[in-house]
C-alpha positions as CSV (number, residue, x, y, z in Angstrom):
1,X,156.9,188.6,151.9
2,X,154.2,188.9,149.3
3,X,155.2,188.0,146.0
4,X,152.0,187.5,143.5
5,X,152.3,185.0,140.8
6,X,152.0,187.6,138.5
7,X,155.1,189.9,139.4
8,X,157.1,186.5,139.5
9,X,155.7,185.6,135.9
10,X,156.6,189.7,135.0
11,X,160.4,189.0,135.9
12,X,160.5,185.4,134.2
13,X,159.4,187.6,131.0
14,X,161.6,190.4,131.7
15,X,164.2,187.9,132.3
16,X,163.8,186.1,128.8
17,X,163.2,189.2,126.7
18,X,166.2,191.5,127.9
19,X,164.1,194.4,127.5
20,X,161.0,195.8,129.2
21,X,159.3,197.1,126.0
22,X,159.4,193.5,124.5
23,X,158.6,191.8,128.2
24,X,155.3,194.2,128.3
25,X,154.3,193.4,124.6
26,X,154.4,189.8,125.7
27,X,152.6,190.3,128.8
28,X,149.9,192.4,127.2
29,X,151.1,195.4,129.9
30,X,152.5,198.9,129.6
31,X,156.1,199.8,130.5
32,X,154.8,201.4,133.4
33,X,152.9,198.6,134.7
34,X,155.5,196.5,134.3
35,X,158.5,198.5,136.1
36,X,156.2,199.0,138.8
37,X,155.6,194.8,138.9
38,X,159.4,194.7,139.1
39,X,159.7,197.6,141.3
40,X,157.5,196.2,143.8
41,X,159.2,192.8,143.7
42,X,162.7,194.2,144.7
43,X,161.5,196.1,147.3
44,X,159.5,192.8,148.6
45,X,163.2,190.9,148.0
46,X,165.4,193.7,149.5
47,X,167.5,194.5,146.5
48,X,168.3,194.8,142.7
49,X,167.1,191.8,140.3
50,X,168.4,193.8,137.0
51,X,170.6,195.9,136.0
52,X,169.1,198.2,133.4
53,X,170.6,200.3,130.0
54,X,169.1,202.7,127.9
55,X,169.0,199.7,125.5
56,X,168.6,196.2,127.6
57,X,168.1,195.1,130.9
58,X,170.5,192.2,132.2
59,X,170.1,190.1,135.7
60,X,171.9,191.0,138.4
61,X,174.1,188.3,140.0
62,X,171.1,187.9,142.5
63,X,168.6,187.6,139.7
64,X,170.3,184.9,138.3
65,X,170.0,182.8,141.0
66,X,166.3,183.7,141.6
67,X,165.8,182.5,137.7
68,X,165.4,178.7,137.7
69,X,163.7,178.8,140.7
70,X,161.1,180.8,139.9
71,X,160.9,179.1,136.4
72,X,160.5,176.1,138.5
73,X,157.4,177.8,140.7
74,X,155.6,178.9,138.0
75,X,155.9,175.6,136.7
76,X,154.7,173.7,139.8
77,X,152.2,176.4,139.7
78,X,150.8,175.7,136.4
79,X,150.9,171.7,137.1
80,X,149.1,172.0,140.1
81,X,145.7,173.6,138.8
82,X,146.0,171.3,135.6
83,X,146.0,168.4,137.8
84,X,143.1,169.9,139.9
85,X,141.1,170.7,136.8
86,X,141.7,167.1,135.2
87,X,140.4,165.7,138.5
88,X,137.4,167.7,137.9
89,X,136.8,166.9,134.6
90,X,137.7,163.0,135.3
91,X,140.5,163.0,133.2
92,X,142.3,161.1,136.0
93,X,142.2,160.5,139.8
94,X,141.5,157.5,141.9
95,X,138.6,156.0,143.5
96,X,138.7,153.7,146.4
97,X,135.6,151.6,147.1
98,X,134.6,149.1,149.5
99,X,132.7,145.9,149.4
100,X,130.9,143.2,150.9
101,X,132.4,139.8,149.3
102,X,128.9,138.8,147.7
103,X,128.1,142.3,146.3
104,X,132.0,142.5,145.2
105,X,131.9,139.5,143.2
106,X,128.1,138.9,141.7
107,X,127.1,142.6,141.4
108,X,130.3,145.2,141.5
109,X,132.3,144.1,138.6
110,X,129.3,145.2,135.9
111,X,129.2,148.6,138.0
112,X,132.8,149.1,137.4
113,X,132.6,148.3,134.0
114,X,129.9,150.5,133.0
115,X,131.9,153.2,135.3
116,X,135.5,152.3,133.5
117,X,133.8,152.7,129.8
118,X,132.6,156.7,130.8
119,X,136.1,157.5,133.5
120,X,138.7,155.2,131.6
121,X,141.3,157.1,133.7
122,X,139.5,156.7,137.0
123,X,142.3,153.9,138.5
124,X,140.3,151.9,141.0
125,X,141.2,150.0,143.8
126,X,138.7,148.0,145.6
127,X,138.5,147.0,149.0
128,X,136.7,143.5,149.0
129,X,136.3,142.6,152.8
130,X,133.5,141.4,155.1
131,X,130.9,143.7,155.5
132,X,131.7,144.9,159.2
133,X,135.6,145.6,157.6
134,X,133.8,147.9,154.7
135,X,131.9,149.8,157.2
136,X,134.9,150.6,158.9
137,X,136.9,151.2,155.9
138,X,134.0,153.8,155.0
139,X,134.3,155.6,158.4
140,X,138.0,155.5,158.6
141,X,138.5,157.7,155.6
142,X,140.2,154.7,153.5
143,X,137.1,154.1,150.9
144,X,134.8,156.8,149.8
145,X,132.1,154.3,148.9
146,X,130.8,151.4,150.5
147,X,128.2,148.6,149.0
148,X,127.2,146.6,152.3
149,X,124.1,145.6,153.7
150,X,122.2,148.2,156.0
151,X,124.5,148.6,158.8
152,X,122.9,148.2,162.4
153,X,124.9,151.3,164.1
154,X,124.7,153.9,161.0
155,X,126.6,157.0,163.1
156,X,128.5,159.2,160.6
157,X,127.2,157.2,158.0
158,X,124.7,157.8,154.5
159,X,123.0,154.9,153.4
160,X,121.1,154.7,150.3
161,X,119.4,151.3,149.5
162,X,119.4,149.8,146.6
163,X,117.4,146.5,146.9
164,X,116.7,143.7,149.1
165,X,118.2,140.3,149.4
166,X,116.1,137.4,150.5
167,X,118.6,135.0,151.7
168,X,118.7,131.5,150.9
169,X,119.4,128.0,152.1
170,X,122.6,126.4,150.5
171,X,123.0,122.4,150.1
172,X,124.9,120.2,148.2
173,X,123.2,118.7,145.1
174,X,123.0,115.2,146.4
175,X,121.6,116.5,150.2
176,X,118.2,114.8,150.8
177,X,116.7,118.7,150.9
178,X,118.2,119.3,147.1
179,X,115.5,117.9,145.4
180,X,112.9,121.1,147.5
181,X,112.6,124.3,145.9
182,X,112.0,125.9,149.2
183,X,112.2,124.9,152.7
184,X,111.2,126.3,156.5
185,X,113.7,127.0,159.3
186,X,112.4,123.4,161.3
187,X,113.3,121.8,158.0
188,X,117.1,123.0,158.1
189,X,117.2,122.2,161.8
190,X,117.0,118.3,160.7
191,X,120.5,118.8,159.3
192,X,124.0,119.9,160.4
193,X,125.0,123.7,159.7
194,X,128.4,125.3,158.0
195,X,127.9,129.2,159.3
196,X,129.8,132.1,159.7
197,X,131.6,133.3,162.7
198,X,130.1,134.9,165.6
199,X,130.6,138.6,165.0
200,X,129.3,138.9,161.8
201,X,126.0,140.3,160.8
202,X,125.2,137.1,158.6
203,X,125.6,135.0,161.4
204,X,123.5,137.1,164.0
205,X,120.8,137.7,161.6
206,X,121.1,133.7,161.1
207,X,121.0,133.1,165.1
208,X,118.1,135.1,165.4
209,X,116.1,133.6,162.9
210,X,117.4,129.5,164.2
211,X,116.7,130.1,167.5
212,X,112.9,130.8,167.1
213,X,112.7,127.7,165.9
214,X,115.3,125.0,167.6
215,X,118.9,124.7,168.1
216,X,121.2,124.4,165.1
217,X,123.9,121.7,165.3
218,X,127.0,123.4,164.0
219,X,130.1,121.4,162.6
220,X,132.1,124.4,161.4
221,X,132.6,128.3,161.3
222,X,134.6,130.2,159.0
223,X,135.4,134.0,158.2
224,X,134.4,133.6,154.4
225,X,131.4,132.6,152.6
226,X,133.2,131.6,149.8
227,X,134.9,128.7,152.4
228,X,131.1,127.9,153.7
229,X,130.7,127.3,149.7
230,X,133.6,124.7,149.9
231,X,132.6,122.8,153.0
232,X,128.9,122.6,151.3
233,X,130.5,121.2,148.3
234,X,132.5,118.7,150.6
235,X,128.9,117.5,152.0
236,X,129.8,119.1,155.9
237,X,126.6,120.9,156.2
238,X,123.5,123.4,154.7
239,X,124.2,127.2,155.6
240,X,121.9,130.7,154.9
241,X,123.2,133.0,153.0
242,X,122.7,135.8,150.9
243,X,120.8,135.5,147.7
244,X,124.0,137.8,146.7
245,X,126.0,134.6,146.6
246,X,124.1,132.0,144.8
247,X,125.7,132.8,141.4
248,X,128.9,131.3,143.0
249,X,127.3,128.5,144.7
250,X,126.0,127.4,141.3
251,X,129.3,127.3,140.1
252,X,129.8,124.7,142.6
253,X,127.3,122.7,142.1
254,X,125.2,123.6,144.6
255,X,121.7,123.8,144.9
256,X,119.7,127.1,146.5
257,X,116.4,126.9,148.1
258,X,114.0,129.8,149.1
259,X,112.7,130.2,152.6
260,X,109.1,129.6,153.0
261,X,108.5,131.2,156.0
262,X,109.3,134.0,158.2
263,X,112.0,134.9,155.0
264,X,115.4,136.9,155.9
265,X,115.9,139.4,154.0
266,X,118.0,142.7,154.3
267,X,118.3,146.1,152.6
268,X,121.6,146.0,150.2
269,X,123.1,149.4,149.6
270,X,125.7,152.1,149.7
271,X,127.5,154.2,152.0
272,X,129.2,157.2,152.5
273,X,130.4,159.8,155.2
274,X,127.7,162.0,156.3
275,X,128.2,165.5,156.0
276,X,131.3,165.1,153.6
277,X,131.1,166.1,149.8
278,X,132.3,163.3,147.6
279,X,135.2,163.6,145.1
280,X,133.8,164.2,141.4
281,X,135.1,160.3,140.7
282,X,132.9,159.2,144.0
283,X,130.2,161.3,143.2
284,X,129.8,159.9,139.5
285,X,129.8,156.0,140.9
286,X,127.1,157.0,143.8
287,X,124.7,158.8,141.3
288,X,125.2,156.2,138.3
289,X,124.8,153.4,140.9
290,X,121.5,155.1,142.1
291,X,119.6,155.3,138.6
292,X,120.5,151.7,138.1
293,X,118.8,150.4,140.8
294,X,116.0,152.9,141.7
């Protein structure tokens, strides 16, 4: 069966009008080409949808029926390529992005700001989550954007850098290295270490850095630099960590101090699928993102 939207909007008319002459002034048809549209859509159903006069037509029994559901498809047909062309315009949609905790909460929020302002019917949801879970997120389909550092494996991945982050040594303010604007990796290794867990690509890049040098003496480990912050505050230990985060370690009260030597620092970007278009909403972030930084 083969019934065109446009046969299917001739009988709705044909339907509503009661006769062909006003049905095909409506339509902007001629009789003709509208009894063959009607024609062609009983023969495609297998029998009579009206029964016609010299003066009117009237649905048959079988018409009648057909009525409110094809006054319902045309419908459904109408909504469905509004909604397609308001998610190409931007008048709505959704956006699911992913995040790195530091870049979420220092660098993201004026993003989406700027972004809400131009798409104010964009609704975001945001997947704040250590960088390995972003990168993941990203390749499983659930986020269309990613901000993360560079990732080490990049397989079905884009990444487009943005800057670089040197990272930092964090201390409480009354730790005797506070009162240093910078420090080397021999000084840190005079004093106890907070530091993420092993897994993570802050705490490898940290491993590989402390080993050249000594053996740290770690007292704790935690999933979340925002808890390293906390046991820092509570005078446990130093930790390194992205310049990303120092915003909230100052809210803390803690004290940041630059690397002298042999710095850390890593690429900050995006990501996206490789080989996948981006949604209009994605595509608007990624390119507005890129002119701010580069």
């Amino acid at each position: 069966m083969n019934i065109s939207h446009k046969n299917l909007r001739a009988f709705v008319q044909v339907a509503k009008s009661t006769t062909f002459a006003d049905a095909a002034s409506r339509l902007h048809l001629t009789q003709p080409a509208l009894s063959s549209a009607i024609k062609k859509m009983e023969s495609e159903l297998g029998g009579k949808l009206f029964s016609r006069s010299t003066r009117r037509v009237e649905l048959t029994p079988e018409g009648q029926s057909l009525l409110p559901n094809a006054i319902r498809l045309l419908q459904d047909w109408e909504d469905t390529f509004n909604d397609i062309q308001n998610l190409f315009s931007m008048e709505q949609g959704k956006l699911h992005i992913a995040a790195m905790p530091s870049f979420a909460e220092s660098k993201l929020p004026n993003l989406l700001k700027n972004y809400n302002t131009r798409h104010p019917n964009i609704r975001l949801r945001i997947f704040d989550v250590v960088m390995e879970r972003a990168v993941e997120t990203v390749l499983d389909g659930g986020a269309e954007v990613g901000f993360t550092f560079e990732p080490q494996r990049k397989e079905g991945l884009d990444f487009l850098p943005l800057f670089d982050d040197a990272f930092v040594v964090i201390v409480n303010a009354e730790h005797p290295l506070a009162h240093n604007s910078n420090v080397s990796w021999r000084d840190c290794l005079q004093h106890p270490f907070v530091i993420m867990n092993r897994g993570s690509a802050v705490r490898q890049w940290t491993d590989e850095h402390l080993s050249q040098y000594g053996e740290p003496r770690i007292v704790a480990e935690t999933g979340q630099l925002g808890t390293l912050g906390q046991l820092i505050q509570q005078g446990l230990g130093i930790a390194v960590m992205p310049s990303l985060c120092v915003p909230n370690m100052k809210k803390l009260g803690l004290v940041s101090l630059t690397i002298n030597e042999d710095p850390l620092i890593k690429s900050v970007g995006m990501i996206k699928l490789a080989h996948k278009e981006l949604s209009v909403a994605a595509q608007s972030l990624w390119d507005y993102t890129k002119r701010k930084y580069r």
